[in-house]
VOBA-1610 file (N, C-alpha, C; in pm, whole numbers, padded with zeros to 5 digits, always signed):
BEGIN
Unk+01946-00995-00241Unk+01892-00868-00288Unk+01934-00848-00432Unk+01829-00844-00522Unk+01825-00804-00641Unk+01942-00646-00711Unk+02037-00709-00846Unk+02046-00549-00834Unk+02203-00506-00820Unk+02238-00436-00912Unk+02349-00378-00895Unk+02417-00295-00813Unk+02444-00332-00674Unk+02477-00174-00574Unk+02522-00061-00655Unk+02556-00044-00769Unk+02659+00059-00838Unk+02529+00155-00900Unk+02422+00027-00919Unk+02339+00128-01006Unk+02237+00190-00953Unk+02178+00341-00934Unk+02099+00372-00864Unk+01961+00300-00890Unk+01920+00312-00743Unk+01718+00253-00761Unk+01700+00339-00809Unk+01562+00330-00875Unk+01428+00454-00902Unk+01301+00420-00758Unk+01246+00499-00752Unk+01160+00485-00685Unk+01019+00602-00706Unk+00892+00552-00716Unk+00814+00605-00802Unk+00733+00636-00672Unk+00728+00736-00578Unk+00679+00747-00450Unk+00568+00842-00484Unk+00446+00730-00380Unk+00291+00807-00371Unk+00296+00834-00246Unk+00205+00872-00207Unk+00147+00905-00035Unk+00213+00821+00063Unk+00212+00862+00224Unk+00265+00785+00335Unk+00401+00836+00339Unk+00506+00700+00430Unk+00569+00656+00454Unk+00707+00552+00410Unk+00629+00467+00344Unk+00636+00367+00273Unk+00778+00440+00181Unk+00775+00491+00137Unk+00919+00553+00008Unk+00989+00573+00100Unk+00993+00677+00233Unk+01063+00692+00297Unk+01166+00534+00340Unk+01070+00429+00385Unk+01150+00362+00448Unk+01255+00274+00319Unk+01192+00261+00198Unk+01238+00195+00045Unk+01370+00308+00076Unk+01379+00427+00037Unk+01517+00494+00049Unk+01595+00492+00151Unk+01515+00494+00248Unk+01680+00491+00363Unk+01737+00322+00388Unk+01632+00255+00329Unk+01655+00102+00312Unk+01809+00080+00193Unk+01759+00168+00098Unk+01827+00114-00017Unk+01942+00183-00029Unk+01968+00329+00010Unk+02125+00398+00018Unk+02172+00354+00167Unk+02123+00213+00285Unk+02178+00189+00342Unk+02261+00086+00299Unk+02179+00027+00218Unk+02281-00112+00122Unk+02400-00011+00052Unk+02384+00087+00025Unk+02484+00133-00075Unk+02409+00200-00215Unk+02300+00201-00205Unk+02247+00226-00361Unk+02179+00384-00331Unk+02254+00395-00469Unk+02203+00598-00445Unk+02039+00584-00483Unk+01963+00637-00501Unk+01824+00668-00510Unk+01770+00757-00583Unk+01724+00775-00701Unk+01657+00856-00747Unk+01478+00844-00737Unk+01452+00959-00702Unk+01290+00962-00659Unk+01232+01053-00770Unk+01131+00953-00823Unk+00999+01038-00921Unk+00894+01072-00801Unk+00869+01174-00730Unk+00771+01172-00634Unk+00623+01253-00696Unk+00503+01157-00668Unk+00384+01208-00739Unk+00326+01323-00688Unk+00334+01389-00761Unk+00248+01547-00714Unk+00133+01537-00659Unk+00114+01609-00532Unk-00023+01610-00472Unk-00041+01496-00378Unk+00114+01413-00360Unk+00055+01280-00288Unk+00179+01228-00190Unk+00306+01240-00301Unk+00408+01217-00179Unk+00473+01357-00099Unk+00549+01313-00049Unk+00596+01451+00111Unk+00730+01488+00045Unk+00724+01614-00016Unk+00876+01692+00001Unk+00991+01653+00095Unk+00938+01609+00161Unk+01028+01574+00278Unk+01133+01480+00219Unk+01079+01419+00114Unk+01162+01281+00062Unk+01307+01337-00017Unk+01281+01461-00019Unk+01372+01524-00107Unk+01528+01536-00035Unk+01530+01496+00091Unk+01613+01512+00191Unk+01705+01319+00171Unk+01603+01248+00112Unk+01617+01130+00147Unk+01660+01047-00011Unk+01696+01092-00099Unk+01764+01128-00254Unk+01860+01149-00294Unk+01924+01072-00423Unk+02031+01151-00443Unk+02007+01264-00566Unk+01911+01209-00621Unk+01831+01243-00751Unk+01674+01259-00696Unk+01640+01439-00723Unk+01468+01407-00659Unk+01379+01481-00779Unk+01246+01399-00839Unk+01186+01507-00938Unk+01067+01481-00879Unk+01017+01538-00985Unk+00848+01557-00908Unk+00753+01501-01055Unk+00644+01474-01060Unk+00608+01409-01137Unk+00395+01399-01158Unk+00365+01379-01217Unk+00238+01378-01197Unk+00175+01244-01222Unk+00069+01217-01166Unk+00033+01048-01109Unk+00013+01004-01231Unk-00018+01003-01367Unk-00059+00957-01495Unk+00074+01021-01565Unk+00189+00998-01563Unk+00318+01036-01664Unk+00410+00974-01648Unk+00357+00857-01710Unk+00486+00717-01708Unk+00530+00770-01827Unk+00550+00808-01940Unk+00663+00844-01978Unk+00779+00942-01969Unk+00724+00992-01845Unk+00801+01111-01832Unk+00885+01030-01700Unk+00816+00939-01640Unk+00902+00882-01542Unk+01009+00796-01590Unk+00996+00732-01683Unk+01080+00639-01763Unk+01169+00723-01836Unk+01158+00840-01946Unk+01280+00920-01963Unk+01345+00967-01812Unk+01269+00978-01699Unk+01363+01072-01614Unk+01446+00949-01531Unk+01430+00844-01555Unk+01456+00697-01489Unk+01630+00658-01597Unk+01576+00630-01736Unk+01664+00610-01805Unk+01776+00718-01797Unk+01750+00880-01795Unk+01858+00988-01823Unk+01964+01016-01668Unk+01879+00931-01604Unk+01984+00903-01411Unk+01984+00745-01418Unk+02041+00660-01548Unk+02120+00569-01559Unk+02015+00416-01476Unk+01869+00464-01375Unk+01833+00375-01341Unk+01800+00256-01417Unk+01799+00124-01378Unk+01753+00034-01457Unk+01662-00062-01332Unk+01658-00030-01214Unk+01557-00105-01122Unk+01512-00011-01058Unk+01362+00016-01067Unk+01272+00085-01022Unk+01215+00012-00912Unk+01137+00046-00789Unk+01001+00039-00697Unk+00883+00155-00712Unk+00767+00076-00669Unk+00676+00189-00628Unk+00642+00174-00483Unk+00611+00275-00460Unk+00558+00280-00291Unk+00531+00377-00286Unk+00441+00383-00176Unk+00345+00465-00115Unk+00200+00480-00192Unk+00104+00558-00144Unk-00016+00519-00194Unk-00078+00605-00257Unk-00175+00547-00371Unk-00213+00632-00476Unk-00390+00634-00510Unk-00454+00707-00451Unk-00608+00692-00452Unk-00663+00691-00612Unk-00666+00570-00612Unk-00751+00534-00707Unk-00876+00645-00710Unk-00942+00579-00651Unk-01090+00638-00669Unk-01095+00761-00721Unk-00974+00871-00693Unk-00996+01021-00734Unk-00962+01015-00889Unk-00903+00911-00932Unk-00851+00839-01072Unk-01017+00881-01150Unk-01138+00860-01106Unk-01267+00846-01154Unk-01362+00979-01108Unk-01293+01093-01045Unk-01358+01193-01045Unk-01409+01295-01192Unk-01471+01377-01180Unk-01505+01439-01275Unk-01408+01511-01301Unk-01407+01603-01433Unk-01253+01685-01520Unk-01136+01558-01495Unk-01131+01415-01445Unk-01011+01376-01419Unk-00885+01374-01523Unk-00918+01399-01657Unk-00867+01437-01775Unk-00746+01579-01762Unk-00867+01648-01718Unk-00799+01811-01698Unk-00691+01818-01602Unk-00743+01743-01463Unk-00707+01776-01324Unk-00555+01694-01352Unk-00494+01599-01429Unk-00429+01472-01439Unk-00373+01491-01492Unk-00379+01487-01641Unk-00321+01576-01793Unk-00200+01454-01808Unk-00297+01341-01845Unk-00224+01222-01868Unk-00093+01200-02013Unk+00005+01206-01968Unk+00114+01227-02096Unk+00055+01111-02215Unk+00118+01128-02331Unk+00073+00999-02449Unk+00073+00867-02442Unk+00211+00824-02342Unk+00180+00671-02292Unk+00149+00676-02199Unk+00089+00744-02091Unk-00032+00678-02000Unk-00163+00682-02082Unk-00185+00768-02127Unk-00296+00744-02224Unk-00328+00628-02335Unk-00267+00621-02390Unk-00238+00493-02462Unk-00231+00357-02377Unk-00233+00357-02275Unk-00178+00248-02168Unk-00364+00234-02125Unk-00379+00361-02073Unk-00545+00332-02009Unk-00644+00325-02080Unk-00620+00381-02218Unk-00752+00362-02271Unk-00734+00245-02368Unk-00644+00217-02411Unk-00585+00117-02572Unk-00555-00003-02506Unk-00439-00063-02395Unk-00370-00125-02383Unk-00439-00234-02257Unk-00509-00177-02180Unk-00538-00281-02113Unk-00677-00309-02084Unk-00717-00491-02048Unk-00855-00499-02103Unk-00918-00494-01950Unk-00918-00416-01896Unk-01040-00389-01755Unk-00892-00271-01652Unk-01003-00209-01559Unk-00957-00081-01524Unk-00895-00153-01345Unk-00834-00272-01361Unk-00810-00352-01233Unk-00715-00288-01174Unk-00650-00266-01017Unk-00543-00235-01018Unk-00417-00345-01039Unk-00454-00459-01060Unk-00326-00562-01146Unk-00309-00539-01257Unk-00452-00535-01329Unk-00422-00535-01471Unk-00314-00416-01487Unk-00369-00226-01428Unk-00312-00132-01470Unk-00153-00189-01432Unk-00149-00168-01286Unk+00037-00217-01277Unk+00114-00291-01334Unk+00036-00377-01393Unk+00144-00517-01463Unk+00147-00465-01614Unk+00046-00369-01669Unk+00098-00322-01787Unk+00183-00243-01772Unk+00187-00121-01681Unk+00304-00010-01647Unk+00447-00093-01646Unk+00410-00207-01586Unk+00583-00284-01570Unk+00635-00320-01667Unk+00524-00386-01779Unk+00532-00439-01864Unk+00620-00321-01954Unk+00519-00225-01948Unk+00600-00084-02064Unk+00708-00053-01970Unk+00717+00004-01904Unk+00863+00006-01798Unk+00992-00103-01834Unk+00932-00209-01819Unk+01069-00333-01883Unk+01105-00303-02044Unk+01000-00269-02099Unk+01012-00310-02227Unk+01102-00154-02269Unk+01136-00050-02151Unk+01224+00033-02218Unk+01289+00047-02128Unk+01381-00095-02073Unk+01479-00125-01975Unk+01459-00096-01858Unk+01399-00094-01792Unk+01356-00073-01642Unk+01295-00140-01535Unk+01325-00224-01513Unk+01282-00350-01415Unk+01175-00314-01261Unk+01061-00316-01259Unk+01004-00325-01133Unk+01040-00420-01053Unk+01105-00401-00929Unk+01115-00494-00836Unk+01064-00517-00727Unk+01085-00635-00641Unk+00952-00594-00502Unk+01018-00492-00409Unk+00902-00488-00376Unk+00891-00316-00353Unk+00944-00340-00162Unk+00920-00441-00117Unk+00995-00468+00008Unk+01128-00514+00042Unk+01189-00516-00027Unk+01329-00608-00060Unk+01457-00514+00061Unk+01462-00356+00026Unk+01492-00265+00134Unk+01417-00223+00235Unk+01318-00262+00275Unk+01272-00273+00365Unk+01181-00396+00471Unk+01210-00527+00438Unk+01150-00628+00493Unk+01172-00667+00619Unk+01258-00598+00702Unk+01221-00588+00866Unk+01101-00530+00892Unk+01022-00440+00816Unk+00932-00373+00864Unk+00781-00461+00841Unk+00797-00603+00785Unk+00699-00665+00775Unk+00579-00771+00886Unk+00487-00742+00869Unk+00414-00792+01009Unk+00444-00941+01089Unk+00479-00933+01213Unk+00521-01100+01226Unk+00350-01152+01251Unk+00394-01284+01286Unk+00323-01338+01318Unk+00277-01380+01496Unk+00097-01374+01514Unk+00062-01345+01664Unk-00008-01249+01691Unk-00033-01215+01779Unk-00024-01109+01891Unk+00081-01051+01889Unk+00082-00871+01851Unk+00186-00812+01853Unk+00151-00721+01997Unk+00023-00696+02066Unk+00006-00580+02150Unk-00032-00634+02274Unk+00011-00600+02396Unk-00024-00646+02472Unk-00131-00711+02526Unk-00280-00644+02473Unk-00345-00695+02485Unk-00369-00792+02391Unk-00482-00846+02480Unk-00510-01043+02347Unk-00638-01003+02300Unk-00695-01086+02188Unk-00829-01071+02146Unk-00892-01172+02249Unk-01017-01146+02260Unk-01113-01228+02320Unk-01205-01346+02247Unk-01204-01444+02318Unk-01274-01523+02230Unk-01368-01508+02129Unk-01441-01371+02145Unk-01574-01342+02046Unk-01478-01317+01911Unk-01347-01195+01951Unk-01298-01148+01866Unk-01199-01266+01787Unk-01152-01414+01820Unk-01151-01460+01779Unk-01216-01529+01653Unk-01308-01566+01680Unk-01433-01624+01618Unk-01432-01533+01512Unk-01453-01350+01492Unk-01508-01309+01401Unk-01327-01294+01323Unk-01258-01327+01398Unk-01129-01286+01286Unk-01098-01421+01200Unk-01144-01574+01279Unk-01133-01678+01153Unk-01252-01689+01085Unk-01358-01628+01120Unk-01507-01629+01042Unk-01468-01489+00909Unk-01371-01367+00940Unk-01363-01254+00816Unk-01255-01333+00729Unk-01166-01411+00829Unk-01032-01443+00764Unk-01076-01506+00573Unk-01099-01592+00624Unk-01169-01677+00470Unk-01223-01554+00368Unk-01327-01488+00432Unk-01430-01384+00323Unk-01291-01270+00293Unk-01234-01239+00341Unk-01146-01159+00270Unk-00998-01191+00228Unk-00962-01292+00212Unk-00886-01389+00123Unk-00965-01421+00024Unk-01094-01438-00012Unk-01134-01448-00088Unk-01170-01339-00221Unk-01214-01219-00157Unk-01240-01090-00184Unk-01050-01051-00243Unk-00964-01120-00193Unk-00864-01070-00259Unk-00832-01114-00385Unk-00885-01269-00429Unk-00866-01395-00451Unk-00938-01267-00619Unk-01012-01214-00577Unk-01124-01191-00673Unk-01089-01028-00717Unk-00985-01011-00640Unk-00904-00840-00666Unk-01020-00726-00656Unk-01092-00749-00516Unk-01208-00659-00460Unk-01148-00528-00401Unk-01056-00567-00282Unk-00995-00523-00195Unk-00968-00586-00134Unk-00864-00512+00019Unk-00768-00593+00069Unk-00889-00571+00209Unk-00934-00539+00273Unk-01003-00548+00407Unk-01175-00531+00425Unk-01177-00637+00504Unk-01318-00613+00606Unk-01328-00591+00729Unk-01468-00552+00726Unk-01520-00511+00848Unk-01571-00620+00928Unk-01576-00666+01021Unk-01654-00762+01088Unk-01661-00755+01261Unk-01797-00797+01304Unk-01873-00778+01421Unk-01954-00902+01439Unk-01941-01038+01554Unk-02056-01099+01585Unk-02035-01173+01456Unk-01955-01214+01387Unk-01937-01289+01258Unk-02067-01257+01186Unk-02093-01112+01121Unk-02151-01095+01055Unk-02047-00969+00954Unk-02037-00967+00849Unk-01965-00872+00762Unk-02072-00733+00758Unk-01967-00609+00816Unk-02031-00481+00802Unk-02018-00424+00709Unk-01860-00402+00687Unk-01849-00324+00524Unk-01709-00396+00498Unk-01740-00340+00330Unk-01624-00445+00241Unk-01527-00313+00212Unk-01359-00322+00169Unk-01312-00241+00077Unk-01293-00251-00059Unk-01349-00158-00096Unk-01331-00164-00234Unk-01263+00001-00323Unk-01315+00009-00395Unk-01200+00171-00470Unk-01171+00254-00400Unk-01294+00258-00247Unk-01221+00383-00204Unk-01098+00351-00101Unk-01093+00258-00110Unk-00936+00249-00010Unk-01005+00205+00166Unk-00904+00155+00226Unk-00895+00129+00320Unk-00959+00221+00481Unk-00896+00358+00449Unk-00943+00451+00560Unk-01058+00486+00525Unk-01121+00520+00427Unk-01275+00575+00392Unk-01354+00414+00430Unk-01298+00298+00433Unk-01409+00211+00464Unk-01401+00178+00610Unk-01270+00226+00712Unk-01300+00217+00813Unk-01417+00293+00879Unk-01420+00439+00820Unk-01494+00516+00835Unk-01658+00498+00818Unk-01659+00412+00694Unk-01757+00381+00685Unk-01819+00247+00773Unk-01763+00172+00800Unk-01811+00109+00910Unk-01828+00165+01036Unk-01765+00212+01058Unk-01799+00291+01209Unk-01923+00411+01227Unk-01936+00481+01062Unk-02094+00503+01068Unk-02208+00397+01072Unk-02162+00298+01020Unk-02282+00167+01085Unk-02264+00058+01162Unk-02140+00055+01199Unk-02138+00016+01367Unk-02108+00096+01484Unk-02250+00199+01524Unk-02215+00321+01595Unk-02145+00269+01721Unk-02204+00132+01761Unk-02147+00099+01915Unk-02012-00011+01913Unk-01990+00018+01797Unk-01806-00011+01819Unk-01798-00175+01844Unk-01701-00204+01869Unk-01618-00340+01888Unk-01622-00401+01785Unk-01613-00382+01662Unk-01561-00457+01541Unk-01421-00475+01505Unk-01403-00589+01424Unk-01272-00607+01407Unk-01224-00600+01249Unk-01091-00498+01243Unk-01090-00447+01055Unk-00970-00620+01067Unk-00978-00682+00939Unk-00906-00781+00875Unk-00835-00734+00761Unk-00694-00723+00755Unk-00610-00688+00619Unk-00534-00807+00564Unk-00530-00821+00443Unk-00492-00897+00363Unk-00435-00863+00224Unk-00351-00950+00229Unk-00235-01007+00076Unk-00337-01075+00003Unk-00329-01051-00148Unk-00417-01116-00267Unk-00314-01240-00244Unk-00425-01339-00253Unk-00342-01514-00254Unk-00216-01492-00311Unk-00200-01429-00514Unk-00083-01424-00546Unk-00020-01300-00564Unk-00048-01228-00449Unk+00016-01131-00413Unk+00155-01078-00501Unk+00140-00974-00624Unk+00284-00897-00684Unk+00356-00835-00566Unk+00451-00880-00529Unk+00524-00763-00428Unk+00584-00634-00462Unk+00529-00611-00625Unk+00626-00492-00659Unk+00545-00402-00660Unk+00405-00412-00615Unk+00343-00308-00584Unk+00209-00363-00526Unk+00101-00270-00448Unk+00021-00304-00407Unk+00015-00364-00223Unk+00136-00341-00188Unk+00158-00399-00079Unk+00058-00344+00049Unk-00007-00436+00099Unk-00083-00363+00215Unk-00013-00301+00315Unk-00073-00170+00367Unk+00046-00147+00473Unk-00084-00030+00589Unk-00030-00067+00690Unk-00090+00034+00835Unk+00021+00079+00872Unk-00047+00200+00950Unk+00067+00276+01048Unk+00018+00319+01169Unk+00057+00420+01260Unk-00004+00489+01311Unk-00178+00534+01295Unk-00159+00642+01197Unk-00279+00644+01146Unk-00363+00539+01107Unk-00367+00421+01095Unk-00458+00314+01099Unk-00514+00346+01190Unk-00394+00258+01308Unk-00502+00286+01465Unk-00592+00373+01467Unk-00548+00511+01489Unk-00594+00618+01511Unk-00757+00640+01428Unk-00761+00604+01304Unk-00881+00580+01245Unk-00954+00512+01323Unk-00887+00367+01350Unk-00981+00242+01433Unk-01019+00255+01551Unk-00969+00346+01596Unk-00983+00406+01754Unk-01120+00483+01716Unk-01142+00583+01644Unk-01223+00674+01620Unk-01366+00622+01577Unk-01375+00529+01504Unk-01445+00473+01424Unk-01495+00341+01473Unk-01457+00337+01650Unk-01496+00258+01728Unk-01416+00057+01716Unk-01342+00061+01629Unk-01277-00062+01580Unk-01218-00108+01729Unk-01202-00212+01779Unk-01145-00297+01901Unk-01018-00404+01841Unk-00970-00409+01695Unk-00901-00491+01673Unk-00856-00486+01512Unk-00722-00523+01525Unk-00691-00496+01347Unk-00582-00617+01333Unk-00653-00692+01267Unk-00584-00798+01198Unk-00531-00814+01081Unk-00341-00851+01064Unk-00309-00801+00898Unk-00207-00970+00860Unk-00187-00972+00783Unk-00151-01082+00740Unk-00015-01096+00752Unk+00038-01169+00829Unk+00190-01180+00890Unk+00285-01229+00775Unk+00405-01136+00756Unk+00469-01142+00608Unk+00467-01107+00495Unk+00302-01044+00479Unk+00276-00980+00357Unk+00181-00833+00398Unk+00199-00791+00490Unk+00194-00629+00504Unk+00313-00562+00601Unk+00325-00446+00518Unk+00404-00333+00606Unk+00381-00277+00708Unk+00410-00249+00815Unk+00357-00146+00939Unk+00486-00069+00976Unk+00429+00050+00897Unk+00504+00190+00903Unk+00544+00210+01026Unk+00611+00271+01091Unk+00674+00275+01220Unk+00599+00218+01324Unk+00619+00075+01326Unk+00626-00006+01383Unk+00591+00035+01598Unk+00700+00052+01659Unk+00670+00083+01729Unk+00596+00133+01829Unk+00575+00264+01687Unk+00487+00375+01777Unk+00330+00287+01714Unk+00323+00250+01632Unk+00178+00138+01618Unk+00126+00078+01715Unk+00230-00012+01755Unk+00178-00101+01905Unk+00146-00012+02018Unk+00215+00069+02057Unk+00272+00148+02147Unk+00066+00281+02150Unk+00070+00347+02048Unk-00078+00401+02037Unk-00183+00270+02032Unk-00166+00143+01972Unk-00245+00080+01959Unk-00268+00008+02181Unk-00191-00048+02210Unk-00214-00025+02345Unk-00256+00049+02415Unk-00209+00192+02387Unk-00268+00315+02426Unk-00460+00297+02467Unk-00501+00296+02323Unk-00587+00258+02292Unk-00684+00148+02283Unk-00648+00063+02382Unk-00684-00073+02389Unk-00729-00134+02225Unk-00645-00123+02158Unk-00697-00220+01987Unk-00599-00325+02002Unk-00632-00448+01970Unk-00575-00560+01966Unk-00499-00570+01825Unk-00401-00595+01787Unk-00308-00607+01701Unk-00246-00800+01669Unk-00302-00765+01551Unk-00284-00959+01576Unk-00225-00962+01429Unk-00129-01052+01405Unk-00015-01102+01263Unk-00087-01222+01243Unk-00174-01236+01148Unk-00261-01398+01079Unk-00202-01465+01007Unk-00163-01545+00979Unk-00155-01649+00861Unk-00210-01741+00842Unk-00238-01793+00695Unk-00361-01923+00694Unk-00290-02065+00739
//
C-alpha cells in the first residue's frame, strides 16, 4: 500500500458508496482522511466518516487542491460517481460556476471532452502542485468482484452464449472509451452505454426489451486507470435490473467494485438475476 500512514489521504467523493468504503478502508490502515465532498452528489453522511470534511463544487479543482495542500495531504483518491452528462446541460456555466483552473483545464488544456483525457489532466495538474492520485481501490480491494458465479442461481445456456457473444463487443467499446456496459438478448446487442451512465441505459433497454430476459455486461477499459473511473454495482444495480426486466448482470472479476456486497447477492437471488465475475 502506497503512502505515508502519517500523512492524511484526500479523497475527492462523488455520488454512492464508493468514498464511504475508501474512508473506513483508509483510517482502518491508520490514515486520517480528509474529504472534498461534491455538492449535489456525495452524502453528508460522509462527514461522520472524516477527520477533515469540506464541501466543494464538481468543477473546483483549485479549490480542492488549496484545501488538499492547507490539511498537509499529498495522496489524493476519487470515488464515487459523477454524471457526466449533466456536465452538458444547458446554463451548465451558471449552474457549475467553474473556478479559473477548471476552466482553463476544460476549455484550453485538453484536446477532446473524454473522460480519460479530462482525469489524466486533473492528475496531471493535481501532481504538478504536489498531490498524487492514487488507485482509488488500494483501501478497499476486498470489495472487488471475484471470479464465477457469485449467486446461487447459474446462467443458462442461452444466457451463456449472449454473455461470451456481449463479452468481446464491450471490451471493445471500452477499448474505444464508449462506455463500460451492454445490453444483450438472443446474441443480438439492445442498447450501448454511453454519457448517460449506466442506470439510464439499463432503463433504456428495458423500454425496448419490454419482455425481459436480457443480460447487462460490465466492464474495465483494457488499460483500465485505477485511480479513477472504476466500474462499480450495488444494490441498486439489481434493483434497476429487476425492474427493467434484466435476468443477469455480468461484471468483470478484479476490476469492478460491488458496494455492499452481500446484500447484492442476497436481493439479487431474491430476485432470480444471475450474478456472474468474467474474465477474458
Amino acid at each position: 500500500m502506497s503512502g505515508n500512514p502519517q500523512n492524511p489521504l484526500g479523497i475527492i467523493a462523488g455520488a454512492g458508496r464508493f468514498p464511504f468504503l475508501v474512508a473506513d478502508g483508509a483510517r482502518q490502515a491508520g490514515r486520517p482522511v480528509v474529504i472534498v465532498a461534491l455538492r449535489g452528489l456525495a452524502s453528508p453522511d460522509l462527514k461522520a466518516h472524516a477527520d477533515r470534511f469540506y464541501w466543494s463544487g464538481v468543477v473546483r479543482l483549485g479549490r480542492w487542491i488549496r484545501l488538499f495542500r492547507k490539511t498537509g495531504v499529498r495522496e489524493a483518491i476519487m470515488a464515487g460517481a459523477v454524471r457526466k452528462s449533466e456536465m452538458y446541460a444547458r446554463f451548465r456555466l451558471i449552474r457549475y460556476l467553474p473556478d479559473w483552473t477548471s476552466f482553463k483545464l476544460w476549455f484550453f488544456q485538453v484536446a477532446d471532452r473524454r473522460n480519460d483525457t479530462i482525469l489524466r489532466a486533473t492528475a496531471d495538474r493535481m501532481q504538478s502542485r504536489g498531490i498524487t492520485l492514487v488507485n482509488s481501490v488500494q483501501y478497499c480491494s476486498e470489495h472487488l468482484a471475484s471470479e464465477g458465479v457469485m449467486t446461487r442461481r447459474q446462467p443458462t445456456a442461452a444466457q451463456q452464449r449472449d454473455i461470451e457473444f456481449g463479452w468481446r463487443i464491450a471490451k471493445e467499446m471500452g477499448r474505444l472509451d464508449i462506455g463500460q456496459s451492454i445490453a444483450v438478448k438472443e446474441q443480438e446487442v439492445i442498447a450501448v452505454e454511453a454519457i448517460e451512465g449506466t442506470d439510464r441505459m439499463i432503463e433504456r433497454a428495458g423500454s425496448l426489451c419490454r419482455h425481459g430476459g436480457w443480460t447487462l455486461i460490465k466492464v474495465a477499459k483494457p488499460d483500465q486507470d485505477l485511480r479513477f473511473d472504476v466500474p462499480t454495482v450495488g444494490p441498486a444495480t439489481i434493483e434497476n435490473l429487476h425492474r427493467n426486466g434484466a435476468s443477469a448482470l455480468v461484471v468483470e472479476a478484479g476490476q469492478t467494485l460491488i458496494v455492499d456486497r452481500p446484500a447484492l447477492l442476497e436481493k439479487a437471488d431474491k430476485l432470480g438475476i444471475v450474478v456472474v465475475g468474467h474474465k477474458n
